[in-house]
N, C-alpha and C positions, 0 to 999 in steps of 0.2 A: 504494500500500500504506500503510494506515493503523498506524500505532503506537502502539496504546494504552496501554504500562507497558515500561519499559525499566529495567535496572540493573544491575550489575556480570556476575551471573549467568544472567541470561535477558531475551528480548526478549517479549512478547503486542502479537500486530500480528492485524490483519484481512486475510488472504490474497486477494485479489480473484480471480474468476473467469475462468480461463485463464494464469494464473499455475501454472506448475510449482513445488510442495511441496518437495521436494529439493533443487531444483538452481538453479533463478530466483531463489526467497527468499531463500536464505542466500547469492548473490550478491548480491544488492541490499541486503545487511544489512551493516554493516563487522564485519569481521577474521573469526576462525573462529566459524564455528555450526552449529549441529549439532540438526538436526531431530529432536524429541520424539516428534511421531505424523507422520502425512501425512493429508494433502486431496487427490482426486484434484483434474484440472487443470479438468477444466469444474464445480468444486465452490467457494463463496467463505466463508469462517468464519476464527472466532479459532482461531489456533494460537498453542504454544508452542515456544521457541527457546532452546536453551542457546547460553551464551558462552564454556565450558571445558568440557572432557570432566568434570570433577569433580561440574558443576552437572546434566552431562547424564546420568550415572550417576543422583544423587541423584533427578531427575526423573524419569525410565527406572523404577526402583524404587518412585517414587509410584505410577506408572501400575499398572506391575504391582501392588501391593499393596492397590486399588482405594484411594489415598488420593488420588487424581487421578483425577476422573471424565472422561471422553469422553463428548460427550452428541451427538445428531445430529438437526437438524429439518429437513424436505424441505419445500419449498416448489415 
């Protein structure tokens, strides 16, 4: 799992293909996180990760508010 941007609030990693979204990730990530969207398992792309429920409210609320886009290409 690649780590592309890391800092107090959130993590942006490359979730590899057969990697569980939920439950694997934020295992393999230190301390509590708290998944933004999901990827299914046989799916591999950047996700976002909060590192306090605070951060993951705020983010939660991009999402919704479309200030945080989800974008999706199949290959």
């Amino acid at each position: 799992m690649e780590i592309l941007y890391s800092n107090k609030d959130y993590y942006i990693i490359v979730k590899p293909v057969g990697m569980d979204s939920e439950h694997e990730v934020p295992a393999a990530l230190e301390g509590d996180i708290f998944p933004i969207h999901r990827l299914d398992k046989n799916v591999g792309g950047v996700m976002v990760y909060a590192r306090t429920k605070t951060a993951a409210a705020q983010l939660s609320k991009a999402v919704q508010d479309g200030n945080m886009i989800k974008e999706y290409v199949a290959m």
